[in-house]
DRENMARDREN-282739 format. One record per atom (N, C-alpha, C): atom name; residue number from 1; x, y, z. Coordinates in steps of 0.05 Angstrom, whole numbers, padded with zeros to 5 digits, m for minus. Each point is the difference from the previous one (the first is absolute). Example, Ala and Ser with C-alpha at 12.3 -4.5 7.8 and 13.67 -1.06 7.14 Angstrom:
<site atom="N" n="1" east="00264" north="m00114" up="00156"/>
<site atom="CA" n="1" east="m00018" north="00024" up="00000"/>
<site atom="C" n="1" east="00018" north="00024" up="00000"/>
<site atom="N" n="2" east="m00007" north="00021" up="m00014"/>
<site atom="CA" n="2" east="00016" north="00024" up="00001"/>
<site atom="C" n="2" east="m00015" north="00022" up="00014"/>
***
This chain:
<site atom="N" n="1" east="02706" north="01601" up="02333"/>
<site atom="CA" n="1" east="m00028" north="00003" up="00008"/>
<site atom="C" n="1" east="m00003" north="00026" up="00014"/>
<site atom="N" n="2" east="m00020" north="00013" up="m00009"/>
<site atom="CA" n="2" east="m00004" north="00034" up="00013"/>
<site atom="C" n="2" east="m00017" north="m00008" up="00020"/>
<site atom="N" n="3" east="00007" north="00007" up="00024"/>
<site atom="CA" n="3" east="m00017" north="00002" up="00028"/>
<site atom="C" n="3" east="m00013" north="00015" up="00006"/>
<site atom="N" n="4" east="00002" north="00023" up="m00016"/>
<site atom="CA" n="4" east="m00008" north="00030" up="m00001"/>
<site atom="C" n="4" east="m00029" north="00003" up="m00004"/>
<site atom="N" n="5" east="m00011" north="m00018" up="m00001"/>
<site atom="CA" n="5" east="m00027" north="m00002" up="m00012"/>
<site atom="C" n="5" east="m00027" north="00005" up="00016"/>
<site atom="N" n="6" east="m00014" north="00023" up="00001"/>
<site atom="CA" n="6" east="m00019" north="m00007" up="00014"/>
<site atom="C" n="6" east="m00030" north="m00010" up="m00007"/>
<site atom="N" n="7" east="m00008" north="m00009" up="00019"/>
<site atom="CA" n="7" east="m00033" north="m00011" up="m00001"/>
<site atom="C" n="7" east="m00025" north="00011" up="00006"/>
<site atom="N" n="8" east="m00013" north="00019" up="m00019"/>
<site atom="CA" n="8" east="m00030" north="00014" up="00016"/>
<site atom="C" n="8" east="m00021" north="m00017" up="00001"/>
<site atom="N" n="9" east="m00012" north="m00002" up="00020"/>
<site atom="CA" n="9" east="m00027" north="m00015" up="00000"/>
<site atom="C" n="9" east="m00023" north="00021" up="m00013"/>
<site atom="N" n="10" east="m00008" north="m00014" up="m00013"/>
<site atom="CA" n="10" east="m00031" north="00011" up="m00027"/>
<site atom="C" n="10" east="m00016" north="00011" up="00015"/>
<site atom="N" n="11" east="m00017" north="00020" up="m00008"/>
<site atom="CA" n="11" east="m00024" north="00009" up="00010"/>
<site atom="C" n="11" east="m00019" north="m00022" up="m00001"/>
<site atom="N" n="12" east="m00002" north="m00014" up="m00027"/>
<site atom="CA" n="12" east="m00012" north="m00023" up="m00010"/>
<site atom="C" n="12" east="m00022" north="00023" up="m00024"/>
<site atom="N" n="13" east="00012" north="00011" up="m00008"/>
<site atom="CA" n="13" east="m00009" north="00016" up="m00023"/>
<site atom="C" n="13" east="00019" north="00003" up="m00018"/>
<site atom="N" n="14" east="00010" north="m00015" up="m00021"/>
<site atom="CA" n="14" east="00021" north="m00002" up="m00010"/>
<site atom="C" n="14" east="00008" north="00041" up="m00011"/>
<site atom="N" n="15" east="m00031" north="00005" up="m00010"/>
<site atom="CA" n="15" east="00001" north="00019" up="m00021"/>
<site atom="C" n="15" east="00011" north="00032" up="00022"/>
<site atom="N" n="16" east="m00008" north="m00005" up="00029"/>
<site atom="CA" n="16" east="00001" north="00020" up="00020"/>
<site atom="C" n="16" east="00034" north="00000" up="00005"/>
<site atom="N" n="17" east="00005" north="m00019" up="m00006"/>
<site atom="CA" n="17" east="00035" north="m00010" up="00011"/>
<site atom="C" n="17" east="00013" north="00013" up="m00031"/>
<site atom="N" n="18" east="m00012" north="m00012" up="m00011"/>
<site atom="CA" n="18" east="00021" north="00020" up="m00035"/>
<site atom="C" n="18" east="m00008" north="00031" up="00006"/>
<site atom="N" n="19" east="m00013" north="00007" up="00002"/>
<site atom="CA" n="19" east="m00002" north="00037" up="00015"/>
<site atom="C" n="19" east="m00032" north="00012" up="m00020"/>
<site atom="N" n="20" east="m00012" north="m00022" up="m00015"/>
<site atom="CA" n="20" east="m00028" north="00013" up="m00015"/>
<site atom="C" n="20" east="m00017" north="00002" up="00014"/>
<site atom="N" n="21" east="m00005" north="00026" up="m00017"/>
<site atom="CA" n="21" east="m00013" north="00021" up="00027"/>
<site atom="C" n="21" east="m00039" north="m00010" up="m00006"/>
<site atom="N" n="22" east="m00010" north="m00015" up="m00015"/>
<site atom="CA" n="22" east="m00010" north="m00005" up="m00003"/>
<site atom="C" n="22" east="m00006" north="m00035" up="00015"/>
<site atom="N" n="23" east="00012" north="00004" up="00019"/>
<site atom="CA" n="23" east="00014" north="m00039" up="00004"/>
<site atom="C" n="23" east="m00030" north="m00013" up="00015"/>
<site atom="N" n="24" east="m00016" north="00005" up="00006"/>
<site atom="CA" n="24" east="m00027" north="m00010" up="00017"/>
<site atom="C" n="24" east="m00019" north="m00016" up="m00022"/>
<site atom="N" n="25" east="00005" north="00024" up="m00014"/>
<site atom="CA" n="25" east="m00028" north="m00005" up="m00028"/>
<site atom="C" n="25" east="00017" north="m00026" up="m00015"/>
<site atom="N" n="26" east="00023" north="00003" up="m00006"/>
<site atom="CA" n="26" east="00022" north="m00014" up="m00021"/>
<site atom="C" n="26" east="m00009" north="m00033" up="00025"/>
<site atom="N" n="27" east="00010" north="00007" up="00025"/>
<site atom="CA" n="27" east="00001" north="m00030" up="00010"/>
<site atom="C" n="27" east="m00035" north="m00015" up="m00002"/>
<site atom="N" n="28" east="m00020" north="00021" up="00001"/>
<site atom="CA" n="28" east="m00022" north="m00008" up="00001"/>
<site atom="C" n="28" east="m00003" north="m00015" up="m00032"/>
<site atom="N" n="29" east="00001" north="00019" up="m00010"/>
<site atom="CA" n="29" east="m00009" north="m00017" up="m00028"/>
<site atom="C" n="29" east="00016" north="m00020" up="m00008"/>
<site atom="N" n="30" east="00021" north="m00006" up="00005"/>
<site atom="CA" n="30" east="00025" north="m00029" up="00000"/>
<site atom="C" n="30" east="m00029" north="m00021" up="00007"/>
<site atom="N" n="31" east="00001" north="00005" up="00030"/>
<site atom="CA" n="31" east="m00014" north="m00010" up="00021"/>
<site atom="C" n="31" east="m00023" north="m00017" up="m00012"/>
<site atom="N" n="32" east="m00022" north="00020" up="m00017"/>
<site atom="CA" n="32" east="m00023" north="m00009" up="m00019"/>
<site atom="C" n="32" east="00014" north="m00015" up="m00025"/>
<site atom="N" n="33" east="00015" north="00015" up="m00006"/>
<site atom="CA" n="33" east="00011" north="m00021" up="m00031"/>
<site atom="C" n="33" east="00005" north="m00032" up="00005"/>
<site atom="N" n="34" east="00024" north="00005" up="00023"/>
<site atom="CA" n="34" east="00002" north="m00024" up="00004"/>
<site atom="C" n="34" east="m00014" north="m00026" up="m00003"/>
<site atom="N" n="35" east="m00030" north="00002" up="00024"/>
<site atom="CA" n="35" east="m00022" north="m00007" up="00004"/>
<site atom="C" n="35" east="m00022" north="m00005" up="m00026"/>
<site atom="N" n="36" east="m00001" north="00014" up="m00018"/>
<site atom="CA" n="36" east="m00013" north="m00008" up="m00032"/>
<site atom="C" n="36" east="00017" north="m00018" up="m00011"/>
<site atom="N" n="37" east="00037" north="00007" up="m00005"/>
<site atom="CA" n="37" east="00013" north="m00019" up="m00006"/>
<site atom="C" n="37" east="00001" north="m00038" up="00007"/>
<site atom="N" n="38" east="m00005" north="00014" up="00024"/>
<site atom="CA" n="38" east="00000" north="m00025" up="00030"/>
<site atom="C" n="38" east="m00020" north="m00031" up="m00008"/>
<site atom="N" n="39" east="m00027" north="00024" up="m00018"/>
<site atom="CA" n="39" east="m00023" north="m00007" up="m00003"/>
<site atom="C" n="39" east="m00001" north="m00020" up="m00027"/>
<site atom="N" n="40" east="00010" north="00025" up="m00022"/>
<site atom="CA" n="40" east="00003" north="m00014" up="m00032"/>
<site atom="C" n="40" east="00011" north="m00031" up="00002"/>
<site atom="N" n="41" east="00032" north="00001" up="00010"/>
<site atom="CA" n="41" east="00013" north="m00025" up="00002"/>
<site atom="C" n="41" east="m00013" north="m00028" up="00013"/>
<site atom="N" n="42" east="m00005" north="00011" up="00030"/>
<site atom="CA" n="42" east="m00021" north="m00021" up="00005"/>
<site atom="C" n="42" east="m00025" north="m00014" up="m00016"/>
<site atom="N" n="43" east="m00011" north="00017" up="m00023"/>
<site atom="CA" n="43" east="m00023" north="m00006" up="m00010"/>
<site atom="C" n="43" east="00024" north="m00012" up="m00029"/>
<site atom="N" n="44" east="00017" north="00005" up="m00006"/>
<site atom="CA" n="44" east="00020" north="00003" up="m00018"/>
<site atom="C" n="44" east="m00018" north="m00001" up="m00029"/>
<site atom="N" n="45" east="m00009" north="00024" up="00010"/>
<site atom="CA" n="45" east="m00009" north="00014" up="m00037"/>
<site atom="C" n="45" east="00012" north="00015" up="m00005"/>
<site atom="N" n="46" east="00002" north="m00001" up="m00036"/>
<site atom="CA" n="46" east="00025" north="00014" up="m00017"/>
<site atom="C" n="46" east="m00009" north="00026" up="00005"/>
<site atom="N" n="47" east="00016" north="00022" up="m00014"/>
<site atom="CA" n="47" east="m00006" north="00034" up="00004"/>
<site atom="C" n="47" east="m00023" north="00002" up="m00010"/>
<site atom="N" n="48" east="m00009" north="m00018" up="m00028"/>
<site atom="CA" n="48" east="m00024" north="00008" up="m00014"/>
<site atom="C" n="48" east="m00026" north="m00010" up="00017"/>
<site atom="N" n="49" east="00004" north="m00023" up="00007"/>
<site atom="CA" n="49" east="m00018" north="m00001" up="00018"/>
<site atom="C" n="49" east="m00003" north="00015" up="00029"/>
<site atom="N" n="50" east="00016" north="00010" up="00014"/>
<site atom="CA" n="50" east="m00003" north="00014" up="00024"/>
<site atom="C" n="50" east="m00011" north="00032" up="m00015"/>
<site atom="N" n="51" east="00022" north="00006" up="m00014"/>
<site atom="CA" n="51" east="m00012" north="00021" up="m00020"/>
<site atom="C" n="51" east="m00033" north="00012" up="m00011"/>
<site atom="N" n="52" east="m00010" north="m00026" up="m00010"/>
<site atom="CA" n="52" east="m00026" north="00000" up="00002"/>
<site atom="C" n="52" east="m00016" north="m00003" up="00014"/>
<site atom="N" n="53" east="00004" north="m00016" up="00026"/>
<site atom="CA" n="53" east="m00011" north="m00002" up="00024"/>
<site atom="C" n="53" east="00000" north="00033" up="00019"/>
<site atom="N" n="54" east="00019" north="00012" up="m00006"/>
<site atom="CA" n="54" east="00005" north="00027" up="00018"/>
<site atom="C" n="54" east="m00004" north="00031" up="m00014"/>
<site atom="N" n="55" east="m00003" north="m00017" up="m00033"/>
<site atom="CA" n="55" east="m00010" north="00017" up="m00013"/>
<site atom="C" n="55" east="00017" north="00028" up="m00004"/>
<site atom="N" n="56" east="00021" north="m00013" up="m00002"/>
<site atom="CA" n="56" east="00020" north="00020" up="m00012"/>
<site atom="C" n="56" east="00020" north="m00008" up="m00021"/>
<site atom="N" n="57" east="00020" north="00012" up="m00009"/>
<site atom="CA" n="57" east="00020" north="m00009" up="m00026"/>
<site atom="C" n="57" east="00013" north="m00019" up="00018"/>
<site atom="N" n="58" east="00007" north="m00020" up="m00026"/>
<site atom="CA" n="58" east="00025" north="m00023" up="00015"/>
<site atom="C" n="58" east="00025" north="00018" up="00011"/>
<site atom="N" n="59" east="00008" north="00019" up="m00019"/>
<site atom="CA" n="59" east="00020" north="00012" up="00005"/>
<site atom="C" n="59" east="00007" north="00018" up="00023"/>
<site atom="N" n="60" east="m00025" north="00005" up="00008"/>
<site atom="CA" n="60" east="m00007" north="00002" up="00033"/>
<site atom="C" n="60" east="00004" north="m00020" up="00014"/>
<site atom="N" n="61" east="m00004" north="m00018" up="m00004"/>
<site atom="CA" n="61" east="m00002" north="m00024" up="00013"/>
<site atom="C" n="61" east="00044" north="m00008" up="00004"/>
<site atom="N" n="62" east="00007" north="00000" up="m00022"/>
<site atom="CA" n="62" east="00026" north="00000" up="m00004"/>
<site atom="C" n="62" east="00019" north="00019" up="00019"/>
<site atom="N" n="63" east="m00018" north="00034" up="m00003"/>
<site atom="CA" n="63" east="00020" north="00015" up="00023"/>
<site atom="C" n="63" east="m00006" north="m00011" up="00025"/>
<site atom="N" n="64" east="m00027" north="00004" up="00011"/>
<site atom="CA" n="64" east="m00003" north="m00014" up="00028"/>
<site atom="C" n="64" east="00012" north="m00030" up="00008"/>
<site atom="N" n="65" east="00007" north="m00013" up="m00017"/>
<site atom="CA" n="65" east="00012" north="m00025" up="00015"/>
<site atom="C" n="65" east="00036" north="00008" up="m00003"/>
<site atom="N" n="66" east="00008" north="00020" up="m00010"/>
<site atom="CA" n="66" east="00027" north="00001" up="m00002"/>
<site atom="C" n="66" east="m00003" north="00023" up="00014"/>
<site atom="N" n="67" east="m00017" north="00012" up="00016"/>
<site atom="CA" n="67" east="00000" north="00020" up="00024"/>
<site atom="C" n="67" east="00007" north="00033" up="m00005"/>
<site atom="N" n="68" east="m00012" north="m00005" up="m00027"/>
<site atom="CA" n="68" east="00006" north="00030" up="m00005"/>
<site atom="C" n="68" east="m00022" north="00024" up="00004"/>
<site atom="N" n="69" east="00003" north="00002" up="00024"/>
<site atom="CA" n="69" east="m00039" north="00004" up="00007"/>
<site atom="C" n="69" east="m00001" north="00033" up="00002"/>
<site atom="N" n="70" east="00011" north="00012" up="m00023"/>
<site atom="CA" n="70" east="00005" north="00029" up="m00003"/>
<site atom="C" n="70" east="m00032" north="00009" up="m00009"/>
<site atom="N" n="71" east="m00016" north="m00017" up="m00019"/>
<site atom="CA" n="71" east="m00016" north="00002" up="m00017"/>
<site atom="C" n="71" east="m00025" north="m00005" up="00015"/>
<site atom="N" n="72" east="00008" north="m00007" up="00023"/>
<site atom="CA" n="72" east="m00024" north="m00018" up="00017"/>
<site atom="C" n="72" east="m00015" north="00028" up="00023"/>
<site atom="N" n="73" east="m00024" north="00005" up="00012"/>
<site atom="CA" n="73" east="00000" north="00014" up="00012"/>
<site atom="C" n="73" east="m00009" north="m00018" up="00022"/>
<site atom="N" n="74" east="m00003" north="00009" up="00027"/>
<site atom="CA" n="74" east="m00009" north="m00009" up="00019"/>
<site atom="C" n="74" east="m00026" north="m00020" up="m00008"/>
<site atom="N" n="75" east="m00020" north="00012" up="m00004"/>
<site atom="CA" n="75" east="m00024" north="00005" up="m00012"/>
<site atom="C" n="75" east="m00011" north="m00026" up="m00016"/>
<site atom="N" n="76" east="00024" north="00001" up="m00016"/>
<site atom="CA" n="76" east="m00001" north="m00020" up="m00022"/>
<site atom="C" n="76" east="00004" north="m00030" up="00006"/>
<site atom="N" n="77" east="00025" north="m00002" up="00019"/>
<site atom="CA" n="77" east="00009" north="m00023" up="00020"/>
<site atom="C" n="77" east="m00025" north="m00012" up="00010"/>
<site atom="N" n="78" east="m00010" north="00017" up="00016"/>
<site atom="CA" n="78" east="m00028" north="m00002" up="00016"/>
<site atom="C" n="78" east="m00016" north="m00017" up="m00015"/>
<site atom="N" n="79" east="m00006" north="00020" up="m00029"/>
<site atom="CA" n="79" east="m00017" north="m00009" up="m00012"/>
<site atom="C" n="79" east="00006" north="m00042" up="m00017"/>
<site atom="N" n="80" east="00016" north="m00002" up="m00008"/>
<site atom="CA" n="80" east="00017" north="m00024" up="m00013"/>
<site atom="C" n="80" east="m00003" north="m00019" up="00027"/>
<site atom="N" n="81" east="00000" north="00008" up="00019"/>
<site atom="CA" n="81" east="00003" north="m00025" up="00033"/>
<site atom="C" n="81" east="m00038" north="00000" up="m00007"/>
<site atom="N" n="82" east="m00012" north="00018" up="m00001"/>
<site atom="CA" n="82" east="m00031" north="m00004" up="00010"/>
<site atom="C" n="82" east="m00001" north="m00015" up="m00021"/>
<site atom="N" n="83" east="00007" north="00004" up="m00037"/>
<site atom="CA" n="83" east="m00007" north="m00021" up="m00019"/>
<site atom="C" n="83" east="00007" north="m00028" up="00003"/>
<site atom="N" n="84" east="00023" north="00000" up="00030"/>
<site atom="CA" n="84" east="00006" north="m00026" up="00001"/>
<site atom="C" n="84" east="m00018" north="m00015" up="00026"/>
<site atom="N" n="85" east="m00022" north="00013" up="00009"/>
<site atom="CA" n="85" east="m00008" north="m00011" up="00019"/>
<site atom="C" n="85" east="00013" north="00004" up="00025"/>
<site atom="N" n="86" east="00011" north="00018" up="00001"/>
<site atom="CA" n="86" east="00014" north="00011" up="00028"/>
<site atom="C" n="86" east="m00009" north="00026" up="00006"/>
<site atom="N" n="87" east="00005" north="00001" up="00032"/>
<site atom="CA" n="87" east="m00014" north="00037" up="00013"/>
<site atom="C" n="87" east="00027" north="00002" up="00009"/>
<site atom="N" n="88" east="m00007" north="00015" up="m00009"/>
<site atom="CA" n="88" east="00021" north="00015" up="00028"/>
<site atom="C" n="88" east="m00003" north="00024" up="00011"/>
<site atom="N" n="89" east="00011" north="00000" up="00019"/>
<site atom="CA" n="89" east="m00013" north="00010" up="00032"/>
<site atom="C" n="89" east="00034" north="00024" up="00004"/>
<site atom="N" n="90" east="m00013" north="00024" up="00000"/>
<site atom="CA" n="90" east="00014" north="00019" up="00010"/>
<site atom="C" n="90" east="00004" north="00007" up="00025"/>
<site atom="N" n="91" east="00025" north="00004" up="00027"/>
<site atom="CA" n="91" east="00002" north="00005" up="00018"/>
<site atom="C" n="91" east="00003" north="00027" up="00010"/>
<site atom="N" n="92" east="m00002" north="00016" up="00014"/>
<site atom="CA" n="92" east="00001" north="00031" up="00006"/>
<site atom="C" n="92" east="00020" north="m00007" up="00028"/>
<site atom="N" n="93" east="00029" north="00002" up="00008"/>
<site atom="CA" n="93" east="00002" north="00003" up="00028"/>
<site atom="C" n="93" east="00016" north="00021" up="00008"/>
<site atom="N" n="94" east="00000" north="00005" up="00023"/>
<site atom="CA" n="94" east="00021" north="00031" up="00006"/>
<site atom="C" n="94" east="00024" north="m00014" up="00001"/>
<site atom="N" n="95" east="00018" north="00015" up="m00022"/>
<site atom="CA" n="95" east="00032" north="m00009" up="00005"/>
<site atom="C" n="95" east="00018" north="m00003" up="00028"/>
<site atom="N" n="96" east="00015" north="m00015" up="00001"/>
<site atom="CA" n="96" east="00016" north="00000" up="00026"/>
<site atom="C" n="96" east="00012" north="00021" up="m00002"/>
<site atom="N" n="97" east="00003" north="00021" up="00018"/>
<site atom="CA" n="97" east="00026" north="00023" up="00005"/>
<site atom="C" n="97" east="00023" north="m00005" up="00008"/>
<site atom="N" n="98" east="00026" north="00010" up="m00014"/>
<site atom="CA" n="98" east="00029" north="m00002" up="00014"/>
<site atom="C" n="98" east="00002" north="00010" up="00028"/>
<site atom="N" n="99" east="00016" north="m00012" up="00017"/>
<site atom="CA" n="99" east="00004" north="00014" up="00026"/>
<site atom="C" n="99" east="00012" north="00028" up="m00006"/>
<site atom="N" n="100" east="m00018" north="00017" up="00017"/>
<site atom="CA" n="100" east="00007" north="00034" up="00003"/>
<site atom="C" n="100" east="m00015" north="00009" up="m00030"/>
<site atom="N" n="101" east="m00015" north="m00007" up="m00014"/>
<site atom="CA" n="101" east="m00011" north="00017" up="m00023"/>
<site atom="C" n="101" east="m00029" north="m00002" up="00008"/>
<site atom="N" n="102" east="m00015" north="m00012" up="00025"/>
<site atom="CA" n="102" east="m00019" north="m00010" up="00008"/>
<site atom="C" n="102" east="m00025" north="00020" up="00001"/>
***
């Protein structure tokens, strides 16, 4: 057994912890996918039907539930939650500062 091992505690940004430099936007739109996903299953309609309901290709429908949300823009997320009867509400706050970069 190797003892050698150490343990980092997460930012809780998975994508900020792998080093992408894009990691805010990446965890945000997870964040929205999720939440459409969250939504389809609960209602548990097939791709064609959510598909048509959100008014996009099933095959869209196929990347977003297997989280491949390369194809997805912010925008679009947004838009797919409002087709589902959801708002959502953007926050603005001033980041916490590290001690001594203040």
């Amino acid at each position: 057994m190797n003892t050698n091992e150490t343990c980092h505690r997460g930012s809780g940004n998975v994508y900020k912890d792998l080093g992408f430099p894009d990691a805010e936007e990446m965890q945000a739109k997870a964040v929205l996918a999720s939440r459409i996903v969250s939504i389809l299953e609960h209602k548990r309609w097939t791709q064609e039907k959510s598909a048509d309901t959100l008014k996009i290709s099933q095959s869209k429908i196929s990347l977003l539930t297997r989280g491949q949300l390369s194809g997805f823009s912010m925008e679009k997320l947004i838009y797919l939650l409002n087709r589902l009867h959801q708002d959502v509400e953007i926050t603005i706050k001033n980041r916490p500062t590290r001690r001594g970069l203040g």
